[in-house]
N, C-alpha and C positions, 0 to 999 in steps of 0.2 A: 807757416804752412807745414803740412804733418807730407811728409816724405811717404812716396808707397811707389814700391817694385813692381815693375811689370804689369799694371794696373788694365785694364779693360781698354782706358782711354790712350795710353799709349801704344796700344797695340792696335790700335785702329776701330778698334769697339764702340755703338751709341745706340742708345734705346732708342728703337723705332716706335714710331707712333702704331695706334693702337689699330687702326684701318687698313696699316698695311700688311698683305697677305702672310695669313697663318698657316702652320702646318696643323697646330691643332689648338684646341681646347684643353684645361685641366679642369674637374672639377672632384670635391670629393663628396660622394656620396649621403642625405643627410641622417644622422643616426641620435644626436644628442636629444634627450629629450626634458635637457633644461631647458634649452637655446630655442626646443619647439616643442612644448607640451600637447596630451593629450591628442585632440583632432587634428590640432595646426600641423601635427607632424604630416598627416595625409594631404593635407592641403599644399603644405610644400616639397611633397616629392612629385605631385602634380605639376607641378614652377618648373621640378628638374627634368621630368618629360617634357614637360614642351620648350625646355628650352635646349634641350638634346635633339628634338624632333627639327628645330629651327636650325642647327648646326650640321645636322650630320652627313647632309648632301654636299658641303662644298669644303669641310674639314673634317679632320679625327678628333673623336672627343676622347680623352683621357679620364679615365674614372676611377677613384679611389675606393678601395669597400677592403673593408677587413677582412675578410675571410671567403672559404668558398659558399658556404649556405648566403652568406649576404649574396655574394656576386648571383647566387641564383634566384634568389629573392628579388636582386635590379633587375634583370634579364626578362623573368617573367613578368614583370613590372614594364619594363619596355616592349613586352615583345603583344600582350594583352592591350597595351595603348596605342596599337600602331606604329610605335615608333622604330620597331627590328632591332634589327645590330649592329647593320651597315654601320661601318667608320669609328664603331664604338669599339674602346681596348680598356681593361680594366685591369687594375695594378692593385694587387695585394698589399698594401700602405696602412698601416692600424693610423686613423687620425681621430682625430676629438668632435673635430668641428669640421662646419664647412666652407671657413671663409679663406679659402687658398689663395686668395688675391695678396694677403697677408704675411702666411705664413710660408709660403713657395716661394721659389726663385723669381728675380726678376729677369727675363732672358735681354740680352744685347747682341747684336751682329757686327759683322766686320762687312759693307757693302762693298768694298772689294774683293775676298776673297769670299761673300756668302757664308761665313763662318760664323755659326753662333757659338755666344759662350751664355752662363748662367751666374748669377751675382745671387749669391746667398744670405743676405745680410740675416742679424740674428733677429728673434722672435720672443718677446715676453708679456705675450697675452694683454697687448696695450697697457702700458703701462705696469704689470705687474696684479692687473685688477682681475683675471681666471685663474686662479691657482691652476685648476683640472686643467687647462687650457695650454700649458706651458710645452706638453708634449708634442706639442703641431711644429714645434721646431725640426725637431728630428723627421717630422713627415716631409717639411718643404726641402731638408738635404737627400731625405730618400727619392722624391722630386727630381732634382736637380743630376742625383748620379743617375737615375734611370735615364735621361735626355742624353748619357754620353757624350757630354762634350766638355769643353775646361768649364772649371768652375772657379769662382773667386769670392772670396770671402774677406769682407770688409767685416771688421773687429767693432761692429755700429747695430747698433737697433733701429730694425726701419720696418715698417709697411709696405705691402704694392699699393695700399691705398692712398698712403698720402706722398704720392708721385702724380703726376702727368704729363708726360712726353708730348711733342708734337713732331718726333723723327727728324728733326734738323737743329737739334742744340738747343732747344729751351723747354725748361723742367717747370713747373706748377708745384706749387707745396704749400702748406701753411705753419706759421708763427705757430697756434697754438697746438699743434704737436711735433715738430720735429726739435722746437728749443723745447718742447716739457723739460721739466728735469726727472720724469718717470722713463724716458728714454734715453739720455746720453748723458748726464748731468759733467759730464766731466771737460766735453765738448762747447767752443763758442759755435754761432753763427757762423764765422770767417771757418773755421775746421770742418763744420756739416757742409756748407757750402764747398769746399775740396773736397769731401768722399763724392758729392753727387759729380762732382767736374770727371772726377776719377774715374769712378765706378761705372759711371751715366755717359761717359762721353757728351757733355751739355758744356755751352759757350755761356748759360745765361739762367738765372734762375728770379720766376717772379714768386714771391713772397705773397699770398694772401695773409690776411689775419687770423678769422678764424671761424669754427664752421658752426653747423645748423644746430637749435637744441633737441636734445634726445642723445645726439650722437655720443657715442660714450667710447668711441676711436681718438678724442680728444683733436677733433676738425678734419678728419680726412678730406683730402680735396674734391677727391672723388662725387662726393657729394653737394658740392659748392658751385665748380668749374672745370668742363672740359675742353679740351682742345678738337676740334672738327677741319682741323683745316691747320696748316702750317702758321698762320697770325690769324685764324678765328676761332675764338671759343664760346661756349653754349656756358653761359654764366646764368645760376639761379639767382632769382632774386624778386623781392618781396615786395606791396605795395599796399600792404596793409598796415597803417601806423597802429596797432589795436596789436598786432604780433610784433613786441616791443624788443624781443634778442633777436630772431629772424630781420625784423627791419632793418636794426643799425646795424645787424654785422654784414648782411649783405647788398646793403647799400656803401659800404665800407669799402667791401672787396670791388665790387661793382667800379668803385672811385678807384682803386689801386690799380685795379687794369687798365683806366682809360689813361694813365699814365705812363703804364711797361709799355716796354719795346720786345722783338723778338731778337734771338742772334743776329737775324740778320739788319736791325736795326729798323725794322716794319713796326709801325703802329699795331695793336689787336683789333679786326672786325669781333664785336663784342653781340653776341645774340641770346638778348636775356629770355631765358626760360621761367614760367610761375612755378611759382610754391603748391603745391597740392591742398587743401583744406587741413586742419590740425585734428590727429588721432590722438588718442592715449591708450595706454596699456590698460586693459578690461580688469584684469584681475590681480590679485597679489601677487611676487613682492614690490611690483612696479605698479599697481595701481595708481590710476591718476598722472602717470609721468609718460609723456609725450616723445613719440612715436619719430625717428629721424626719417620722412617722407622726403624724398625729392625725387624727380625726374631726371637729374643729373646722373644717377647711379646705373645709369644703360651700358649693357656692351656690345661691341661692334667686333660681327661675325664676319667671315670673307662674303659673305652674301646676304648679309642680316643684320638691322640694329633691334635686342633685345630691348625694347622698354617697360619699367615697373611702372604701371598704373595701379591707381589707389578705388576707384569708383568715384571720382571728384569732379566734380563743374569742367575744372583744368584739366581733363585728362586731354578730349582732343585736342583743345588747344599744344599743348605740351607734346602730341606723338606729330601734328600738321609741320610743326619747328622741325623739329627731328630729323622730319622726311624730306623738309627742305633742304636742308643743309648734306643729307646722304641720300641724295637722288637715283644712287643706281641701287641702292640697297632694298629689300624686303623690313619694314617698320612691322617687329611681332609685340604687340602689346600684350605684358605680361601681370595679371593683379595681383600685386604682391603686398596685400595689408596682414596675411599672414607670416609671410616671408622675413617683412621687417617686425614684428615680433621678437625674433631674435637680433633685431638692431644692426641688419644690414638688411643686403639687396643682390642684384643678381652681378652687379659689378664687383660686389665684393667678395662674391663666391666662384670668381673665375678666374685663369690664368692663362694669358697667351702665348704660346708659342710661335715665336716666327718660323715661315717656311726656309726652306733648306736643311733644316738638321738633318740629324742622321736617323731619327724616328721613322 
């Protein structure tokens, strides 16, 4: 076991689940016009309006934009869509990208004293595969100091994505990325499993295998299995033998679940979600290579579950679930075949902050 001072978890620190009340949202603004060429760029600042218009009545959204001509460029962008300004705060942050889920802090609380703190683990462009990309590091600690509260920095490459809390001690992750060896290699299993005990305040960590193809996060959970409920999670999963890696890895995961336990030693109510129909990328240098689609990549607003719909057969099916399971919440279906383009979704381009800071 790797020894760590004063750690999150000792101090009474543990990632809340994602449903419990925020103080705000982070998002950064989208500007790359690798990650979104040409039109998709317009099509997905559309995604960011209406997914700021869905937030902004019951939380603050935190907004990253480089400069002041950007900041006035979003403004009039919000304010010509209806969406105002109400609840909106914008932070002068230079970032690359917009997958903040990623490269920002992961926040934990202390529920007895209401105290959050921020866990900063480090950021290397998954794996090391965005050179340009490496800078979003230094934005997730500029992140983390602005929130004013302690901050902790675990000496580890991680993701917000490939986490999943359910606010009572049990993490969601997968094999194929947090053992890569493009992330930790110097780390076993037994040693990553103590930063998350540590860092995470979690009693219990289940292990999926590993994720959907396209995904080029190397399995983010996010996209696989969420937690809705303290022992139920919204698991994707596939029923078409004809989608031959989609099948067996999450019929795989599907199996692995109906085995975990939660800390508290509860079985998982397991609520499989479908797969969306199979995209590919239109044009060069991904031509032909297939589009990481799932309806697992939603986030949950203090009054709101964001869903990325595709235009697919399964779309209602996939938001009917949803609303099941978050019955007091607003279900905003969001189409996002431009969005994932740049090989994420709107779960991966968000960050929550729990209520109480000092924000």
């Amino acid at each position: 076991m790797i020894r760590h001072n004063k750690t999150p978890a000792s101090l009474g620190f543990t990632m809340p689940a994602e449903w419990e009340r925020h103080e705000g949202t982070w998002l950064s603004w989208p500007k790359d016009p690798i990650t979104f060429p040409g039109k998709s760029m317009d099509a997905v600042e559309e995604v960011f309006i209406k997914a700021i218009k869905s937030l902004q009545d019951k939380e603050k959204v935190f907004v990253l934009i480089d400069n002041e001509d950007r900041e006035n460029y979003v403004k009039d962008r919000l304010l010509s869509s209806g969406a105002g300004l109400t609840n909106i705060y914008f932070h002068r942050i230079k970032s690359m990208d917009v997958w903040v889920r990623d490269y920002g802090p992961t926040f934990v609380k202390n529920r007895q004293t209401n105290q959050i703190a921020a866990v900063k683990w480090r950021f290397n462009a998954w794996g090391g595969k965005y050179k340009t990309l490496m800078h979003d590091d230094k934005a997730g600690m500029q992140i983390a100091r602005l929130s004013e509260v302690k901050i902790f920095k675990p000496d580890i490459v991680m993701e917000g994505g490939a986490i999943e809390s359910n606010g009572a001690g049990t993490i969601l992750t997968t094999e194929q990325c947090l053992l890569n060896k493009n992330r930790n290699p110097q780390l076993t299993k037994r040693q990553i499993e103590d930063y998350l005990r540590q860092y995470l305040g979690t009693d219990t960590i289940i292990w999926l295998k590993n994720g959907i193809e396209g995904d080029d996060t190397d399995g983010h959970v996010d996209d696989i299995a969420r937690f809705a409920g303290k022992n139920r999670v919204l698991c994707a999963f596939e029923t078409d033998l004809k989608d031959k890696h989609n099948y067996q890895v999450l019929q795989h995961n599907y199996k692995l679940l109906k085995k975990a336990k939660t800390s508290q030693g509860e079985r998982i109510e397991i609520i499989k979600l479908p797969m969306p129909d199979p995209v590919v990328f239109p044009k060069r240098p991904f031509a032909g290579q297939r589009l990481p689609l799932s309806y697992a990549n939603f986030y949950i607003g203090n009054n709101c579950v964001i869903v990325p719909v595709f235009g697919c057969k399964t779309d209602e099916k996939a938001l009917t679930i949803i609303q099941e399971v978050f019955p007091g919440r607003e279900i905003v279906p969001l189409y996002s075949v431009p969005f994932v383009y740049g090989a994420g979704a709107i779960h991966c381009a968000t960050q929550q902050q729990p209520e109480n800071s000092r924000l």
